[in-house]
C-alpha positions as CSV (number, residue, x, y, z in Angstrom):
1,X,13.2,18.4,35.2
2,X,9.7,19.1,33.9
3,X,8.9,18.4,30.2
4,X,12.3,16.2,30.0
5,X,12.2,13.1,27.5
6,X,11.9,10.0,29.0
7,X,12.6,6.9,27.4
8,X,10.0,4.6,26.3
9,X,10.5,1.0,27.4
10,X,10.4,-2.0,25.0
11,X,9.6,-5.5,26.6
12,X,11.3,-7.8,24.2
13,X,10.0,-11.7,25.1
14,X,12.0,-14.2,23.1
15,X,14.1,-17.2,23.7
16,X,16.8,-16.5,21.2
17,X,19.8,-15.1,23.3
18,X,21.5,-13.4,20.2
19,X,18.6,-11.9,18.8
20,X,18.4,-10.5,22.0
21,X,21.0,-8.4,22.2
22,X,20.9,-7.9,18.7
23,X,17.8,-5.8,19.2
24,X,18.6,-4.4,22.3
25,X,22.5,-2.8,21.4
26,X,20.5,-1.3,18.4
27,X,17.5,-0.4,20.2
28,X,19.1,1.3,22.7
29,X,21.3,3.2,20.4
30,X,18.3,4.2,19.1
31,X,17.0,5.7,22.3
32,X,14.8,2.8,24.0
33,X,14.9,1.2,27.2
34,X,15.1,-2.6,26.5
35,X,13.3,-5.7,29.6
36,X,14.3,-9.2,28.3
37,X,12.1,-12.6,29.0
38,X,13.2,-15.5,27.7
39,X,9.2,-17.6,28.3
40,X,6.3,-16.5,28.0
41,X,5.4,-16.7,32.1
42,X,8.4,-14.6,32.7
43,X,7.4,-12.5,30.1
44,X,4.2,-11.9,31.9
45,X,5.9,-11.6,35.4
46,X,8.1,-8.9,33.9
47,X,5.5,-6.9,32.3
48,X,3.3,-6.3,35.8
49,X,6.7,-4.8,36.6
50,X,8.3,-2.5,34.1
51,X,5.1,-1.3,32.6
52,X,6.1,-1.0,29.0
53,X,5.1,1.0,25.9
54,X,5.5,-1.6,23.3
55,X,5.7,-5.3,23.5
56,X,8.0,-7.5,21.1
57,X,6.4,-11.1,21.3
58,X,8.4,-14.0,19.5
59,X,5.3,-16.5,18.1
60,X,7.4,-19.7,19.9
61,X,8.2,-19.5,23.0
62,X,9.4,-23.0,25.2
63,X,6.7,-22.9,27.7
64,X,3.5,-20.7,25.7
65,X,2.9,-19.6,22.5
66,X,3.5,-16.0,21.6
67,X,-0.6,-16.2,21.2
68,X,-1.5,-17.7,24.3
69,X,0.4,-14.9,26.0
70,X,-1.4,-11.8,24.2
71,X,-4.7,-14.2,25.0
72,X,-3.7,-14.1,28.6
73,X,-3.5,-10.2,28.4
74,X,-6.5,-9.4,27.1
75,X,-8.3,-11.9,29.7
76,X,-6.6,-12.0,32.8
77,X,-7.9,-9.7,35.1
78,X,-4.2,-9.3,36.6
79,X,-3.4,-7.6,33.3
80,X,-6.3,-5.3,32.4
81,X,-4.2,-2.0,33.0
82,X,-2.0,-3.5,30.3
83,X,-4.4,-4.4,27.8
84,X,-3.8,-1.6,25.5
85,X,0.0,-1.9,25.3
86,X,0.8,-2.3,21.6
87,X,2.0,-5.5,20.8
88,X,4.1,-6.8,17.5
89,X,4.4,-10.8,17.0
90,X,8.0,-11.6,15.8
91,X,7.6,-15.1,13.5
92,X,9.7,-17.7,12.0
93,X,6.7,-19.5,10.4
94,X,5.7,-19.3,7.1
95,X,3.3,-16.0,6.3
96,X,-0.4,-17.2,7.2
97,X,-2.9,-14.6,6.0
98,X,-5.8,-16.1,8.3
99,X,-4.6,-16.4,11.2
100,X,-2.5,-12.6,11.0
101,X,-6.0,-11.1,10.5
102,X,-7.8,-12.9,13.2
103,X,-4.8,-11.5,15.8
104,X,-4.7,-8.3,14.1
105,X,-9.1,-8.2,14.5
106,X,-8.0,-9.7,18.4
107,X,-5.3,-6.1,19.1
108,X,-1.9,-7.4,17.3
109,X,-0.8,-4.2,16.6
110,X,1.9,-5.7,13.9
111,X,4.0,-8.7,12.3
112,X,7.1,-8.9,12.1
113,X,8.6,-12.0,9.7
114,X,12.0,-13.7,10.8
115,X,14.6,-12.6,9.8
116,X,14.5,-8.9,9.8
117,X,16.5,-6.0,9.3
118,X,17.0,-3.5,12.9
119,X,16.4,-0.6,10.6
120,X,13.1,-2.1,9.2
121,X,12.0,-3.3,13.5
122,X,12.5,0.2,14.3
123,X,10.5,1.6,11.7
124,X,7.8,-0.5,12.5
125,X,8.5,-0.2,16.2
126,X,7.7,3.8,15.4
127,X,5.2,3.6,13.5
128,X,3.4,1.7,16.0
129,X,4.2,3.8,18.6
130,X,2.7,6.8,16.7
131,X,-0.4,5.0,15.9
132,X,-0.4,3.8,19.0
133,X,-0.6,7.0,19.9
134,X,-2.8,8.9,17.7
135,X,-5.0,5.6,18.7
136,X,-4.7,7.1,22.8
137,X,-5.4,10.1,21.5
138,X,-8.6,9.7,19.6
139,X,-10.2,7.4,22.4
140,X,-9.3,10.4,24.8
141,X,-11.3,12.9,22.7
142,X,-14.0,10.1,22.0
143,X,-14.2,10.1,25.4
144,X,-14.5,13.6,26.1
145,X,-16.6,14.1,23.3
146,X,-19.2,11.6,24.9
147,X,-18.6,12.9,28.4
148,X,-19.7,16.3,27.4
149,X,-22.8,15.1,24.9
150,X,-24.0,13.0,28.3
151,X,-23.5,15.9,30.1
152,X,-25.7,18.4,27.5
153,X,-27.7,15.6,27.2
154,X,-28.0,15.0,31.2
155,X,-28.8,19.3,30.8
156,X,-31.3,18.8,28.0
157,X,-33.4,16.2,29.8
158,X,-33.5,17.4,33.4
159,X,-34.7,21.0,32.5
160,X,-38.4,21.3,32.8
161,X,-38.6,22.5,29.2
162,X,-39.7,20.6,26.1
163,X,-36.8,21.3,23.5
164,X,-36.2,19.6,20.2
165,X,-34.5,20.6,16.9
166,X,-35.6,20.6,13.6
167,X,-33.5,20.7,9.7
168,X,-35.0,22.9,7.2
169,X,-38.0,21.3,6.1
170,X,-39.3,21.5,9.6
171,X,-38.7,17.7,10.4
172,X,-37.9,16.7,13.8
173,X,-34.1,15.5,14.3
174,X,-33.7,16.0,17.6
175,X,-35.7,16.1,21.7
176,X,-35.2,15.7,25.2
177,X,-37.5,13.9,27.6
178,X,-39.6,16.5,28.3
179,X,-40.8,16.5,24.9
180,X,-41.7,13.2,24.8
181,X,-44.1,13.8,28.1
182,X,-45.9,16.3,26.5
183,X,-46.3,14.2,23.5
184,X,-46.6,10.6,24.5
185,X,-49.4,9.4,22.0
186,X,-46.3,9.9,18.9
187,X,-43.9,6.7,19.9
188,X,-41.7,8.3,17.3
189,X,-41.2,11.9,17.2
190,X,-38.0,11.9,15.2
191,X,-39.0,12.3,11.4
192,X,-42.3,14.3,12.3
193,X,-42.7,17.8,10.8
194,X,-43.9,20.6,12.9
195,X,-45.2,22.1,10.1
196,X,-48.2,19.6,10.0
197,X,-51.6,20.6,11.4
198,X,-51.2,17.3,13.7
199,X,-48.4,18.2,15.7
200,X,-49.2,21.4,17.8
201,X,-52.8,22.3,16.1
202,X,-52.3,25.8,16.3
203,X,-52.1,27.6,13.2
204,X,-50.3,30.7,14.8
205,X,-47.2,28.7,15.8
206,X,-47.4,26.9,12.2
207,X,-47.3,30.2,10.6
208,X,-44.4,31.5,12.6
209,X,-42.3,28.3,12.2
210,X,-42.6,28.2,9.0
211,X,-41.1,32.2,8.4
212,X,-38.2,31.3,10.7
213,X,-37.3,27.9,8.5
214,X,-37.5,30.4,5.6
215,X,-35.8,33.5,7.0
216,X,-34.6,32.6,10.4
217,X,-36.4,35.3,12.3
218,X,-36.7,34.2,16.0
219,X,-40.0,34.8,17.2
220,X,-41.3,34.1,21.4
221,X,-45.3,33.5,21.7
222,X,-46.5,33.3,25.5
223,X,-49.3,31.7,26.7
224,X,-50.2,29.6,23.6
225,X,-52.5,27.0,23.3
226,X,-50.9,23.7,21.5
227,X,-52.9,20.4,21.7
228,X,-50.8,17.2,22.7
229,X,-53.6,15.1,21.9
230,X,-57.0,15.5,19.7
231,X,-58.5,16.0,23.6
232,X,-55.8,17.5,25.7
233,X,-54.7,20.9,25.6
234,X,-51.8,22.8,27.6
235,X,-50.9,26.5,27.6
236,X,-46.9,27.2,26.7
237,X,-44.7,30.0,26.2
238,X,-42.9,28.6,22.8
239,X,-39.7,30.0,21.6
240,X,-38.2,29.4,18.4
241,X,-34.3,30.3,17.5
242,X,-32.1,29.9,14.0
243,X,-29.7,26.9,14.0
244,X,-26.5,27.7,11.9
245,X,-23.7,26.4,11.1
246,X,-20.7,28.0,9.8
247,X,-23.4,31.0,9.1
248,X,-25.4,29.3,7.0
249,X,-29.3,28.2,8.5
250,X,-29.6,24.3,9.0
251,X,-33.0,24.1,11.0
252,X,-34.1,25.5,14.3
253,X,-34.4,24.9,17.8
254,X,-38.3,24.8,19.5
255,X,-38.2,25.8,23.5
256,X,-41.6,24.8,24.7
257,X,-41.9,26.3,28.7
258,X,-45.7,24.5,30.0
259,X,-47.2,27.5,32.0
260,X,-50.4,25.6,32.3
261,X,-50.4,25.1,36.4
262,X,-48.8,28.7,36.3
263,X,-51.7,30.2,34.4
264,X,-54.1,27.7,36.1
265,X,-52.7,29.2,39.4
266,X,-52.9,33.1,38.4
267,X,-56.7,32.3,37.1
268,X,-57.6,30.8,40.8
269,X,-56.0,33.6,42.2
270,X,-58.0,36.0,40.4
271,X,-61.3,34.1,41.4
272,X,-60.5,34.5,45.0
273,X,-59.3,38.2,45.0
274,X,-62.6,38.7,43.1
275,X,-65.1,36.6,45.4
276,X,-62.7,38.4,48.8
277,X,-63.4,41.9,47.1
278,X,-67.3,40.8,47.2
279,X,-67.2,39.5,50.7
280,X,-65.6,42.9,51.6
281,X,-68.5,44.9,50.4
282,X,-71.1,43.7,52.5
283,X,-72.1,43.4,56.4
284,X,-75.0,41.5,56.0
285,X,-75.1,37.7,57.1
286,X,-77.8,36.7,55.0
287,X,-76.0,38.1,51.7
288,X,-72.7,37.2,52.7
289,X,-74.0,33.6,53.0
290,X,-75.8,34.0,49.8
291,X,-72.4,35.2,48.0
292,X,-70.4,32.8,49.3
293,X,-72.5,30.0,48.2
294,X,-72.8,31.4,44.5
295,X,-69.5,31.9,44.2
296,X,-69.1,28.2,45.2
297,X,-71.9,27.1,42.4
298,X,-71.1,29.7,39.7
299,X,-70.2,28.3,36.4
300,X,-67.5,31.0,36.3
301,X,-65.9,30.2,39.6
302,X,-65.8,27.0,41.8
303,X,-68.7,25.2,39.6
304,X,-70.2,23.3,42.4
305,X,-73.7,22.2,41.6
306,X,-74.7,22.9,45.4
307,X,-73.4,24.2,48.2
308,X,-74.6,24.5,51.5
309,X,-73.6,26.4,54.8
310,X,-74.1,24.8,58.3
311,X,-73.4,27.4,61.2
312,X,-72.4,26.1,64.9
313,X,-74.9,26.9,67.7
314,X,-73.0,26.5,70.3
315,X,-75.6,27.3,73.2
316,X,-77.8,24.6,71.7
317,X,-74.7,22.5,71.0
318,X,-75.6,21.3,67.4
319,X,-74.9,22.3,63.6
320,X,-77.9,24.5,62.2
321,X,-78.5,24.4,58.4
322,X,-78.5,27.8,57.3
323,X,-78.4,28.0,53.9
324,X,-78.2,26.2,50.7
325,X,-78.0,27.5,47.2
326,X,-78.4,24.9,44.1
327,X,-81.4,23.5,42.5
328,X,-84.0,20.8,43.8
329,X,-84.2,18.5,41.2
330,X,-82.6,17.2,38.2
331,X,-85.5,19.3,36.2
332,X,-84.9,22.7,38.2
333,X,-81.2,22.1,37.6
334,X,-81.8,21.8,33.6
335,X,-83.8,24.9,33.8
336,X,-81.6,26.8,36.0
337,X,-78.6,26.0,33.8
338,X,-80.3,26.6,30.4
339,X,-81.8,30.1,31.6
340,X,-77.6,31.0,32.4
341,X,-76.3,30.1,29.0
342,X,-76.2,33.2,27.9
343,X,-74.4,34.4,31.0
344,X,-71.2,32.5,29.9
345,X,-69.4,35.5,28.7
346,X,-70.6,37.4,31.6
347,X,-67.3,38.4,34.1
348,X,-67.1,37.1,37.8
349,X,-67.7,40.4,39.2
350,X,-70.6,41.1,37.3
351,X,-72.3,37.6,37.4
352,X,-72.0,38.0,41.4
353,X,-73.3,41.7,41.6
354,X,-76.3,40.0,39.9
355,X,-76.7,37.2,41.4
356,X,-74.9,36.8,44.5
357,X,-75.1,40.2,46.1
358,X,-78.9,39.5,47.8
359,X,-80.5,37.1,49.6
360,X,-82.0,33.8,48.6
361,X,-85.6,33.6,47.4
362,X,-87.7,32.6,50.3
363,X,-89.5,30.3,48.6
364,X,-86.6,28.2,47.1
365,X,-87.3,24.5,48.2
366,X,-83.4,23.6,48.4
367,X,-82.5,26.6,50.9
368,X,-85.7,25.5,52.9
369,X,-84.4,22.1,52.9
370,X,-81.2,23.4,54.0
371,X,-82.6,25.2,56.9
372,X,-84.6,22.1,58.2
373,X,-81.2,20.5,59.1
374,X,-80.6,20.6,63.0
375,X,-77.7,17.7,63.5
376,X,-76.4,17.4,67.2
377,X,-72.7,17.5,68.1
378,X,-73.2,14.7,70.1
379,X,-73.5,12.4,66.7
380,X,-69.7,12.6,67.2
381,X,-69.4,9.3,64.5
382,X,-71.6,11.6,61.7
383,X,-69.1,12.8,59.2
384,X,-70.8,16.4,59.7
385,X,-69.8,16.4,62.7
386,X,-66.6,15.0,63.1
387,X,-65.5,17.7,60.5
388,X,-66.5,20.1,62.6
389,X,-64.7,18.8,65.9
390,X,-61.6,17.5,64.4
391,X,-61.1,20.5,62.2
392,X,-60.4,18.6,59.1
393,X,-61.3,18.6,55.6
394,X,-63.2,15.5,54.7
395,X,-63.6,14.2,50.7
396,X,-66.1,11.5,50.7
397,X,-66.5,9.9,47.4
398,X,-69.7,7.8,45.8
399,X,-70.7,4.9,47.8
400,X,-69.2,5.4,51.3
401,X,-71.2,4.6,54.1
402,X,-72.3,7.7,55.9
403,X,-71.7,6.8,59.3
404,X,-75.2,7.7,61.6
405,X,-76.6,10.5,59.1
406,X,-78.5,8.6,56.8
407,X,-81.7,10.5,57.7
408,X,-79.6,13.9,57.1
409,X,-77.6,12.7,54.0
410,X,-81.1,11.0,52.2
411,X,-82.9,14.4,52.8
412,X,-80.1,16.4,51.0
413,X,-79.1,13.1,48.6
414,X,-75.7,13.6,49.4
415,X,-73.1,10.8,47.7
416,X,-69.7,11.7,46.6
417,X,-69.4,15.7,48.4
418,X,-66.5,17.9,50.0
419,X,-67.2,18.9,54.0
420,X,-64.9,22.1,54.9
421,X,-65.0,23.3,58.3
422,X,-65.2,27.3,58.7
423,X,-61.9,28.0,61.0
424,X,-60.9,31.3,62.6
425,X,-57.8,31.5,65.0
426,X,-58.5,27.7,65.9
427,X,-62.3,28.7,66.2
428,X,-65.4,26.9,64.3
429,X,-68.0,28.6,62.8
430,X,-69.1,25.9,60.9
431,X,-69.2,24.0,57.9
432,X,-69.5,24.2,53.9
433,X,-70.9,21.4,52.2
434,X,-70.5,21.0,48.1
435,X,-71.2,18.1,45.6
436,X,-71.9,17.6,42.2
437,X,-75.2,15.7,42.4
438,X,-77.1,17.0,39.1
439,X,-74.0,17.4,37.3
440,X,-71.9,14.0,37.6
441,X,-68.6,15.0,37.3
442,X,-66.3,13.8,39.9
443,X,-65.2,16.3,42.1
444,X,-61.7,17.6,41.5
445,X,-58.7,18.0,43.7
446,X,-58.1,21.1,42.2
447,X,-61.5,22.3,43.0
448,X,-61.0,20.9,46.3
449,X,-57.6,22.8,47.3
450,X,-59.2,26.1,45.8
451,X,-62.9,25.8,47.9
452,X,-60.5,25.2,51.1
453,X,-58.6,29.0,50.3
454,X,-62.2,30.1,49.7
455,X,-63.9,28.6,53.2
456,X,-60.7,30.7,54.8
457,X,-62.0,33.8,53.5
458,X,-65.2,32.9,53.7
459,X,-64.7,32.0,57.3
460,X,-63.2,35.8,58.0
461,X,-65.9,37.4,56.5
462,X,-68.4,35.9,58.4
463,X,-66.3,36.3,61.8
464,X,-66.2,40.1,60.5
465,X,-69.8,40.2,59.7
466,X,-70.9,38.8,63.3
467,X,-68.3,40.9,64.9
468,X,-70.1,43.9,62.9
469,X,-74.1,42.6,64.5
470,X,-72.0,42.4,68.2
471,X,-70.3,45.9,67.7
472,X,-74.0,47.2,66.1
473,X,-75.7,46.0,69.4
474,X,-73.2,47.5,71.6
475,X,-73.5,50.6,69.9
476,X,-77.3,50.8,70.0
477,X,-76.8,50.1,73.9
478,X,-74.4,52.6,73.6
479,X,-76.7,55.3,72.6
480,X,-79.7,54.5,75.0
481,X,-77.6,54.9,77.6
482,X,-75.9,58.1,76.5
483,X,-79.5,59.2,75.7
484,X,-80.3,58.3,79.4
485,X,-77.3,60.2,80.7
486,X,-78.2,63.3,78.7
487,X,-82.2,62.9,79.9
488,X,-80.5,63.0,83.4
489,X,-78.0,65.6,82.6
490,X,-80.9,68.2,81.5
491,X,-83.0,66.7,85.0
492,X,-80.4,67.7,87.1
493,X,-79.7,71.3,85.3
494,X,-83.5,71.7,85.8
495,X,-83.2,70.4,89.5
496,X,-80.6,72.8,90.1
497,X,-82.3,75.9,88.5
498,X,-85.6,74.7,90.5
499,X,-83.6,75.1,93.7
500,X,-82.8,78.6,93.0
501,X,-85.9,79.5,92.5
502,X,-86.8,77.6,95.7
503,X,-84.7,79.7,97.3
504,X,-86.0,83.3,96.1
505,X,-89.5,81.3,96.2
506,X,-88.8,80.9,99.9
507,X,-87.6,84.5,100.1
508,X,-90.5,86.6,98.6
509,X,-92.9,84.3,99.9
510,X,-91.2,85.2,103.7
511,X,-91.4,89.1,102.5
512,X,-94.9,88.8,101.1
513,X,-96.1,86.7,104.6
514,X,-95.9,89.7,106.9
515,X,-97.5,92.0,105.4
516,X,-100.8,89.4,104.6
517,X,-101.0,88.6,108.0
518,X,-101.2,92.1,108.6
519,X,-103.8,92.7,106.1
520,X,-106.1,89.7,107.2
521,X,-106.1,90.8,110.7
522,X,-107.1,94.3,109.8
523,X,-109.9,92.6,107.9
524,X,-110.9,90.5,110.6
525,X,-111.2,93.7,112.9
526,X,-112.9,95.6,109.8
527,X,-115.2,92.7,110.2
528,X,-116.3,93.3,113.5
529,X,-116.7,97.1,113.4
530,X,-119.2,97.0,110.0
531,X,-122.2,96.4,112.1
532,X,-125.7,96.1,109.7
533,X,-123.3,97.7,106.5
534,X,-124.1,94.4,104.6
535,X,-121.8,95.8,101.4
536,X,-118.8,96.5,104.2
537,X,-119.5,93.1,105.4
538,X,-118.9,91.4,101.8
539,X,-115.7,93.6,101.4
540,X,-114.2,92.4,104.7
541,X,-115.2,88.7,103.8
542,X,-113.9,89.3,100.1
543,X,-110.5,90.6,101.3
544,X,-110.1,88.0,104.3
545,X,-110.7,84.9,101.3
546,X,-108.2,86.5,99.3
547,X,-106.0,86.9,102.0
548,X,-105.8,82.9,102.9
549,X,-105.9,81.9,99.1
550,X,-102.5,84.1,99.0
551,X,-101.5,82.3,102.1
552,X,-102.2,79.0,100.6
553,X,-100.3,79.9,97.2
554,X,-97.1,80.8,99.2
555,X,-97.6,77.3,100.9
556,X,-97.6,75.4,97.2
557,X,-94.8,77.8,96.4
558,X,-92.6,76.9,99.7
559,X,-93.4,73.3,98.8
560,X,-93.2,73.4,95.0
561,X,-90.9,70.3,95.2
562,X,-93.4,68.5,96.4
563,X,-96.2,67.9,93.8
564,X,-99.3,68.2,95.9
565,X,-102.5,65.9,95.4
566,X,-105.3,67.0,93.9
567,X,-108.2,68.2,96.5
568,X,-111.8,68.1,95.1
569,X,-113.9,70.3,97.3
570,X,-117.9,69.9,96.5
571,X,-119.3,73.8,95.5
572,X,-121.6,76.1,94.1
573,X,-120.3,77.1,90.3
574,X,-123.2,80.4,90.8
575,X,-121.4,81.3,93.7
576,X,-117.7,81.0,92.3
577,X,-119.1,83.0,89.3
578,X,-120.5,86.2,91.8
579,X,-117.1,86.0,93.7
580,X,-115.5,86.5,90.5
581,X,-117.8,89.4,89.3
582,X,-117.4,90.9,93.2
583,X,-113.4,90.9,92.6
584,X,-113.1,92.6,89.3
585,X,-116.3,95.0,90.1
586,X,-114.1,97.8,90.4
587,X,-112.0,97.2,87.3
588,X,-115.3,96.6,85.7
589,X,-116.8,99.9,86.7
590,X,-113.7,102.3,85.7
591,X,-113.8,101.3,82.3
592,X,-117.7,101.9,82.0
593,X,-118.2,98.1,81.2
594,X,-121.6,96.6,82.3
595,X,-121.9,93.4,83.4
596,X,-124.9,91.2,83.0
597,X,-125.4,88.4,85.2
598,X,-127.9,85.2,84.1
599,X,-127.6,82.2,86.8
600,X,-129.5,79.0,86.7
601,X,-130.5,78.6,90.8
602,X,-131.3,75.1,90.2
603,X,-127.9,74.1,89.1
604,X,-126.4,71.2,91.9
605,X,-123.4,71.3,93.2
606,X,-120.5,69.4,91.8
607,X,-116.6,68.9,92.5
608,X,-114.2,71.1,91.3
């Protein structure tokens, strides 16, 4: 049944028959399960197969010593499971202080002297048990004990945070691995004090460590600067907590979380939505280009000491420089970068809304020098080149031959430089070129990664910004045609209108016909019938002229769609002149109006 006492087994090995079963009779009285072996190898035989809990092992035994037995025990691999069985030595042999303490050093749990009393073996027989185990015991919780400080331990170093304890004085007792990375100039943290201006250099965290060794106020800084080394700084969110023990403060426990990359990160990240928000707020190639390429040189931003653009032409099927921004010399860099010293504390926005918002000085011998670059894509081996056809980043540091653009790469002096093709949808645009020639510093990886996520967005603002010129051309075609339809719209309400007044035209000047034709014939016959009246004469004449100039006015009127050429008939202006005066004589002499006539006879005739 469960939880039901069950005898322990004693494995007695001795030759002495009546000792024996001496110890036995009694031992079982006493409750024990008794194995005999009379020689040591029997002894051994028995004990892979009863698997005692206390071993009685007579010193002398006819084939092994009691000794050489526990020896085999401990060293035979056949009897490791067995090697922590308690084990007393019964002896005949005279006491030998020596040689008890080296077996009891070796695991002899007790001796036993010859002859003994059964009360005084089981006494020692229980006490050895209960050592025995208490012994188990202990090395279980020893055990468990180191089982679970490996596994905090195993916790402590894999998290990514810096942790380490401290006793009151601020000394350090206690820090995981990731401690030690952030401080590997000090070989040996343990026994440093926080509290010393060497060990974080930040007078802020000093100051608050100190109040919680002294009160035990928890306090949590974020983004802090601590120095691991004299030249090294990271930026860490540092908590500090009380460390008690039965209530009472002992020291305190330091969480340092490195938020350098993450802050590092969230400053890039700023950069680009501030240079994307500047690309956004303007449609003009030239200052697009111009932006870009300040934001890529700008002590504030990338920090490039040049940068150039190279645009694809793909009609003429070669890269075209286009524009470069940085200085010409080593001289014109010194003076460019001492006359923006005092723009240090000037903002991103604000140092591109002053700078980068126009376009580039026509006069500047870099951009010129820029814009003199024509490179052909057939040069498929120049780097240039092949950055632009395979589509792939190139970093080529100091010293690496060129491949085939040495006449290109000695007129900008390009060495060590980063080539990013401008890729839309699978599309090139072309290229961005940046180096560090004035400056020296090696270009960094970081810089590298954040100039690619710049030539993305630089890459859609200038797809945008061309798409823009194309849709601003369409529209201007756009309009010229829509001011040609309207031009043709208003021609053809004026053609109708003109055919409707062709039509009544065509009417009235049918009505008017009759009666002219009429009124010349009567003049014709008034014409004949005057006889010598000269003044008749002219009337008739007068009225028969008038008569076919009507005629001839509803002819221009019939044909008004047709514009008529212009007749020139040779005349006299005197005579035109006392035609006139003949026609409004009448008119003339109702309202009392005299008329005064002055001709020049000699005048010739002209065309009119």
């Amino acid at each position: 049944m469960p939880g039901a006492w069950k005898p322990k087994t004693i494995l007695i090995i001795d030759d002495e028959e009546m000792l024996h079963e001496l110890v036995r009779s009694y031992l079982v009285k006493e409750g024990y399960r008794c194995e005999h072996a009379k020689t040591g190898h029997e002894g051994l035989h028995l004990l892979q197969r009863v698997h005692p809990d206390l071993i009685l092992l007579d010193y002398m035994l006819p084939d092994m010593e009691g000794p050489e037995v526990f020896h085999t025990i401990c060293t035979n691999p056949e009897f490791e499971p067995f090697r922590t069985v308690p084990v007393i030595i019964l002896t005949a042999r005279d006491p030998d202080p020596e040689l008890q303490s080296q077996l009891l050093k070796r695991g002899i749990s007790a001796f036993l002297h010859k002859p003994f009393g059964l009360r005084e073996l089981y006494n020692i027989i229980q006490n050895v048990l209960v050592i025995h185990e208490i012994r188990q015991r202990n090395e279980f919780l020893t055990r468990e004990i180191k089982k679970t400080r490996d596994f905090l331990e195993l916790i402590l170093n894999s998290t990514p945070l810096a942790i380490f304890t401290t006793d009151l004085q601020g000394n350090i007792v206690h820090v995981n691995k990731q401690f030690l990375q952030y401080f590997p100039q000090n070989e040996q943290v343990i026994g440093l004090n926080v509290l010393r201006q060497d060990v974080f250099r930040n007078a802020t965290l000093m100051s608050y460590f100190d109040r919680l060794l002294n009160t035990g106020q928890a306090f949590n800084l974020e983004s802090v600067e601590i120095f691991t080394d004299p030249y090294h700084d990271i930026k860490v969110n540092f908590l500090g907590v009380p460390l008690q023990q039965a209530g009472q403060l002992t020291g305190a426990v330091g969480i340092i979380q490195d938020v350098t990359e993450s802050e590092k990160k969230a400053y890039e990240f700023y950069l680009l939505s501030q240079i994307s928000q500047a690309m956004q707020s303007t449609l003009d190639l030239d200052v697009l280009l111009h932006l870009i390429l300040t934001s890529i040189t700008a002590g504030c931003a990338l920090g490039f000491s040049r940068a150039m653009i190279f645009l694809l032409n793909a009609q003429k099927k070669q890269l075209v420089g286009r524009m470069g921004v940085g200085p010409a010399s080593a001289e014109d860099a010194y003076r460019i970068w001492s006359s923006l010293e005092h723009e240090r504390s000037t903002s991103l926005t604000e140092f591109l809304q002053k700078y980068g918002k126009r376009k580039p000085d026509r006069n500047d011998p870099f951009n010129n020098l820029v814009k003199s670059i024509r490179i052909p894509l057939q040069q498929k081996t120049c780097l240039l080149v092949k950055a632009v056809l395979e589509k792939k980043d190139y970093h080529i540091q100091a010293g690496v031959p060129k491949l085939l653009c040495d006449e290109v790469f000695e007129k900008l002096q390009l060495d060590e430089f980063i080539a990013i093709p401008l890729i839309t949808e699978n599309k090139v645009l072309g290229l961005i070129v940046a180096d560090n020639l004035y400056s020296g510093h090696p270009i960094d990886e970081n810089r590298v990664s954040l100039l690619k996520l710049l030539a993305q967005q630089a890459a859609l603002a200038v797809e945008r910004t061309e798409a823009y010129r194309n849709l601003a051309r369409q529209k201007a075609t756009l309009e010229a045609t829509l001011r040609q339809l309207r031009a043709t719209q208003k021609q053809l309400i004026h053609s109708e209108r003109l055919a409707t007044v062709g039509k009544m035209a065509a009417h009235v000047a049918h009505e008017i016909r009759n009666p002219l034709v009429t009124i010349g014939g009567f003049a014709n016959a008034m014409l004949r019938y005057t006889g010598d009246n000269s003044q008749l004469q002219e009337m008739a004449n007068i009225i028969i002229q008038e008569t076919r100039r009507l005629e001839k006015i509803l002819s221009n009127v019939l044909d008004y769609s047709r514009i008529p050429k212009p007749s020139l008939k040779q005349g006299n202006i005197n005579k035109i002149i006392l035609e006139v005066c003949q026609l409004i004589q009448n008119e003339v002499d109702r309202k009392e109006i005299h008329c005064e006539k002055q001709l020049d006879d000699s005048i010739p005739e002209f065309f009119f």
